[in-house]
C-alpha positions as CSV (number, residue, x, y, z in Angstrom):
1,X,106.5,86.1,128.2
2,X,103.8,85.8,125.6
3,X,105.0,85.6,121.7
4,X,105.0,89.4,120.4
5,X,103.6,86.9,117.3
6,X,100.4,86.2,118.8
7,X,99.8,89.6,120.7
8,X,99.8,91.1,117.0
9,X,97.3,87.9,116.2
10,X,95.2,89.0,118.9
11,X,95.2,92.7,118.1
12,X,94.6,91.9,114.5
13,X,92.1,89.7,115.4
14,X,90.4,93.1,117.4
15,X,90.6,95.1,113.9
16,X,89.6,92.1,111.7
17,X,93.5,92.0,109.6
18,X,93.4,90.6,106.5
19,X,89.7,91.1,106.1
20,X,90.0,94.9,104.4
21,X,86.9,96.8,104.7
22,X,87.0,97.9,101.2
23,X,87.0,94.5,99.1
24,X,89.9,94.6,96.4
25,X,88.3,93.9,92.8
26,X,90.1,90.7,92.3
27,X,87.8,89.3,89.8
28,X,88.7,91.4,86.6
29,X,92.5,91.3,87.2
30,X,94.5,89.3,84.6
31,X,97.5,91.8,83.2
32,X,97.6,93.8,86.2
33,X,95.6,97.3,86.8
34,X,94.7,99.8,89.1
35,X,93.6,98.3,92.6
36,X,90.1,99.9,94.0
37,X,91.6,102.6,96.7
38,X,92.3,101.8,99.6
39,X,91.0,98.0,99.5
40,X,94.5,96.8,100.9
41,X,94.3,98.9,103.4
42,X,98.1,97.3,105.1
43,X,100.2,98.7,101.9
44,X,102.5,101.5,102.9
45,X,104.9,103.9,100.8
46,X,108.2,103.7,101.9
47,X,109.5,107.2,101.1
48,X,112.9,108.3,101.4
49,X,113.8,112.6,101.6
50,X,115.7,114.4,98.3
51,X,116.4,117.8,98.0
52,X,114.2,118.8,100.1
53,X,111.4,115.9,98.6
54,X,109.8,113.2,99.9
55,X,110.1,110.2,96.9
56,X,108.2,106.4,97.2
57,X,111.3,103.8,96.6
58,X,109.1,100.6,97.9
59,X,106.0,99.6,99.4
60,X,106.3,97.5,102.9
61,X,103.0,96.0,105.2
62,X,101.7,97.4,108.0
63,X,101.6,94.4,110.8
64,X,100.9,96.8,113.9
65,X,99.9,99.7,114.8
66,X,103.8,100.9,115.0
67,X,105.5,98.1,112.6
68,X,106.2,97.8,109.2
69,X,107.4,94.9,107.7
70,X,109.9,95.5,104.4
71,X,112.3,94.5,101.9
72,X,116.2,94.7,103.4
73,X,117.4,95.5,100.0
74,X,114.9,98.7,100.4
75,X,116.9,100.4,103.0
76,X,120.0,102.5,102.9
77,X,121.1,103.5,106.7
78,X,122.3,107.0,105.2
79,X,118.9,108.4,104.0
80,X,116.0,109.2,106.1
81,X,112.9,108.1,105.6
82,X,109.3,108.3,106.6
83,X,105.9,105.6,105.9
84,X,102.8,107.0,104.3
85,X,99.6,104.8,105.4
86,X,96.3,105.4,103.4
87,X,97.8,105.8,100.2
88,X,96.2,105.3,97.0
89,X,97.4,107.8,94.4
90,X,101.1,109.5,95.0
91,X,100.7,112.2,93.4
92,X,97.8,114.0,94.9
93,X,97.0,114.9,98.3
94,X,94.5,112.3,100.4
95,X,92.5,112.7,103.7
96,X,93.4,108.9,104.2
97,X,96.8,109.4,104.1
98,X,99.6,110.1,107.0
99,X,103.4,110.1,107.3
100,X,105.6,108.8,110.2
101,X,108.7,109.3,110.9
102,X,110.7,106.3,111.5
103,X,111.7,105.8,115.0
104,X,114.1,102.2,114.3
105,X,114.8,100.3,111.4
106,X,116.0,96.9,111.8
107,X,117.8,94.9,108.8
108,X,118.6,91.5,109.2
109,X,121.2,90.1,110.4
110,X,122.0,87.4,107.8
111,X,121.4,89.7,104.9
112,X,124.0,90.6,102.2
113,X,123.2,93.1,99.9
114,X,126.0,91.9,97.6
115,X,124.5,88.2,97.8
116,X,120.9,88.8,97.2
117,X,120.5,84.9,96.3
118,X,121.1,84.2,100.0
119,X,117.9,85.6,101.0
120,X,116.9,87.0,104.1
121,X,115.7,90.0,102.4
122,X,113.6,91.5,104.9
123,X,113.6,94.5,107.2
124,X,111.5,95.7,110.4
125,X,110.8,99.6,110.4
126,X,108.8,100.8,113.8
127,X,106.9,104.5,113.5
128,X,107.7,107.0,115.7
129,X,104.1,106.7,116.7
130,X,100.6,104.9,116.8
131,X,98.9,104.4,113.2
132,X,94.9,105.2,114.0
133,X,93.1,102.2,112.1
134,X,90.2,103.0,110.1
135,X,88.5,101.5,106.7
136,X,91.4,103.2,104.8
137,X,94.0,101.8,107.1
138,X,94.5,98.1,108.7
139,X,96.7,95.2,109.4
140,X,97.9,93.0,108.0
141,X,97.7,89.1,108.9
142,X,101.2,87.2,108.6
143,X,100.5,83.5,108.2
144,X,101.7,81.0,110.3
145,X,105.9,79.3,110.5
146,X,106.2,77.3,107.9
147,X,103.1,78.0,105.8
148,X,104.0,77.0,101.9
149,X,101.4,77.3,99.6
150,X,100.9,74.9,96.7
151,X,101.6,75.1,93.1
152,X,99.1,78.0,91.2
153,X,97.8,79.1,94.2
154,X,96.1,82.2,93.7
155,X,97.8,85.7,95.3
156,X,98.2,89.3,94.1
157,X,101.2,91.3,94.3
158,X,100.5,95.1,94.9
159,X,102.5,98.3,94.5
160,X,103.7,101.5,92.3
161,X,106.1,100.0,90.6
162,X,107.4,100.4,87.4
163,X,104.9,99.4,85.0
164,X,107.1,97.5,82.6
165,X,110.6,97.2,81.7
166,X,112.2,100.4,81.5
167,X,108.8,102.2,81.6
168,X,107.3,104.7,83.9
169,X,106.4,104.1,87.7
170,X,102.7,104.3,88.7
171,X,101.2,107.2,90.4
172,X,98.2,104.6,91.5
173,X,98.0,101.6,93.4
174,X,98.3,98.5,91.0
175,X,97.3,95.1,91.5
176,X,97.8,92.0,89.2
177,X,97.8,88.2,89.9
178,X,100.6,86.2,90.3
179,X,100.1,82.5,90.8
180,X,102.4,80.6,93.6
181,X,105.3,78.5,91.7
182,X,106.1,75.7,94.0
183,X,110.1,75.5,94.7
184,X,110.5,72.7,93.2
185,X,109.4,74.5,89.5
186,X,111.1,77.4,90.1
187,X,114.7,75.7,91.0
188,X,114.3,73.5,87.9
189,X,117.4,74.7,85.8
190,X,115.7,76.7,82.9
191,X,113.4,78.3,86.0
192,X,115.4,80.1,88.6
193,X,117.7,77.1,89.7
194,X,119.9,77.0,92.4
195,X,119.3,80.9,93.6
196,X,116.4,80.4,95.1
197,X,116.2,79.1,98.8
198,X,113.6,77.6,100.9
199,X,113.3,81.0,102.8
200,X,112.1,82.9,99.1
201,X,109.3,82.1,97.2
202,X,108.2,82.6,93.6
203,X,105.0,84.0,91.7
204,X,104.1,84.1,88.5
205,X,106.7,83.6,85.5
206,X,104.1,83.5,82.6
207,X,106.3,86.0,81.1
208,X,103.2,88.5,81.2
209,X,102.8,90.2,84.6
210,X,105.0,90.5,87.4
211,X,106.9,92.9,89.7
212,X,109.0,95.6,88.8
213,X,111.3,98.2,90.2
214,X,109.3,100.4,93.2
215,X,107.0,97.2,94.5
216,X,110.1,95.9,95.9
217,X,109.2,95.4,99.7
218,X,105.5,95.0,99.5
219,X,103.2,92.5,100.2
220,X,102.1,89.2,98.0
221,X,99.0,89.1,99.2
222,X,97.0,85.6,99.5
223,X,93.7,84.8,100.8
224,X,93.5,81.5,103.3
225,X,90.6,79.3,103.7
226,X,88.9,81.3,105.8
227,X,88.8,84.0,103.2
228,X,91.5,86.1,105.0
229,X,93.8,88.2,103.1
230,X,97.5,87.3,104.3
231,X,100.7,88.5,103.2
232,X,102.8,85.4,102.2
233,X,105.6,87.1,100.9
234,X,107.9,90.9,100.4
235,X,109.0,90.8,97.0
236,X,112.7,90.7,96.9
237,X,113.8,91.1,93.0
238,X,113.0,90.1,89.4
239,X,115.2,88.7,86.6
240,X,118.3,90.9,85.1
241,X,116.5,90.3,81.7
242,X,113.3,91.8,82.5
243,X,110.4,92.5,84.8
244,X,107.6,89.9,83.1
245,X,110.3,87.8,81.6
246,X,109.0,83.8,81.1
247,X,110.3,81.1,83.5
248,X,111.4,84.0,85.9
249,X,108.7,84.7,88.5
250,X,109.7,87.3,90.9
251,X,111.1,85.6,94.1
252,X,109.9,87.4,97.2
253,X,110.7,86.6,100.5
254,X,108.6,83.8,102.7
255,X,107.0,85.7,105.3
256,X,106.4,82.5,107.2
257,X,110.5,81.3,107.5
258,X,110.8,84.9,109.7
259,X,108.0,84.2,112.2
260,X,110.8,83.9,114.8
261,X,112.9,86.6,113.6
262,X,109.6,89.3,113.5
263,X,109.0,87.9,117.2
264,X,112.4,88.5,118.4
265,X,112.7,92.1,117.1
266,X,109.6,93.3,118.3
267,X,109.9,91.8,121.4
268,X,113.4,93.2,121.8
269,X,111.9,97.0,121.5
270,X,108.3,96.0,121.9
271,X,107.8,96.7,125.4
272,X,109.0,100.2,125.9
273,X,106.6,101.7,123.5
């Protein structure tokens, strides 16, 4: 049977992934701000139901038309929850925006949410149906096993996270760049050291801009040579000290050490649906 992996390249291929419609503003962003809407059209809002209230807790990528890819840490098996495509601002009703219901949600097998420093921080969530694509709403590309990208490489992280330690979440989209730090820099002793594992990767540490409670799960988004957007990484967690503390990037997950792992659970529920 064909790789699930290169049926999503194909279809992604179809709807140009990783080449948004609306081009993020990318040129002005130093500290972080508020990312033109809908211009990474693949962020979702993972949303999970209180007291009768729908309430964003991470972000997550859209990677098909029925597949979300996540942070483990992001999902409790006891609440329900739902994925909002097309979202910009939380707070205010948009004609790009639609809710589905989750249909499976898929944690990995190797993760410990008591050990976060072993990694394997990620999570599958298929929709209980179809996501139409449109300007507003695309996929994402995944890059290939084993892509690592080189010191100071250029990505943005994106998300309604907490805009800084302890302060208030955002009702908009933000964006902000966060350079690749290679593994070897961020396991150096006064970096990250031992916690980090060839499966997580880091981004930014300048003590300045980084990710923060509520992006947890989205996307670290990186443009390749061919100037296609690809998501490189979920972000998996920041330092105990501090959101935009110095010589602590925050670590996401490597998208690229799971290529194998994505395959096998959408091929394992792909074909019925």
């Amino acid at each position: 049977m064909a790789s699930i992996i290169l049926v999503l390249a194909l279809i992604a291929s179809a709807y140009g992934c990783g080449v948004p419609p609306i081009e993020p503003d990318v040129t002005r962003v130093v500290n972080g701000e508020e990312a033109r809407p809908n211009s990474w059209p693949w962020q979702i809002s993972l949303q999970y139901k209180r007291d009768g209230a729908w309430r964003h807790t991470c972000g997550g990528s859209l990677i098909s038309t029925n597949w979300v890819m996540t942070a483990a840490h992001c999902i409790n098996m006891k609440l329900d929850y739902r994925v909002v495509v097309g979202k910009h601002n939380l707070e205010v009703a948009e004609s790009s925006a639609k809710a589905f219901q989750t249909l499976k949600i898929i944690v990995h097998r190797h993760y410990n949410p008591v050990l976060l420093s072993i990694g394997n921080d990620i999570a599958m969530i298929k929709l209980a149906g179809h996501v139409t694509l449109s300007d507003q709403v695309q996929l994402a590309c995944i890059p290939g096993p084993d892509t690592i990208l080189p010191h100071n490489y250029p990505c943005y992280i994106t998300g309604w996270g907490r805009l800084s330690t302890g302060g208030p979440t955002s009702a908009t989209l933000q964006q902000a760049l966060l350079p690749v730090v290679d593994h070897k820099t961020c396991t150096q002793s006064d970096w990250w050291g031992v916690s980090i594992r060839r499966s997580m990767m880091c981004a930014g540490g300048d003590g300045v801009v980084g990710g923060c409670n509520g992006d947890s799960g989205g996307p670290l988004n990186c443009k390749n040579a061919e100037g296609v957007w690809e998501v490189h990484g979920i972000a998996s967690f920041v330092s105990g000290l501090g959101c935009n503390y110095v010589k602590k990037p925050t670590v996401f997950t490597r998208v690229s050490d799971y290529n194998e792992w994505i395959d096998e659970v959408m091929g394992s529920v792909f074909p019925s649906q």
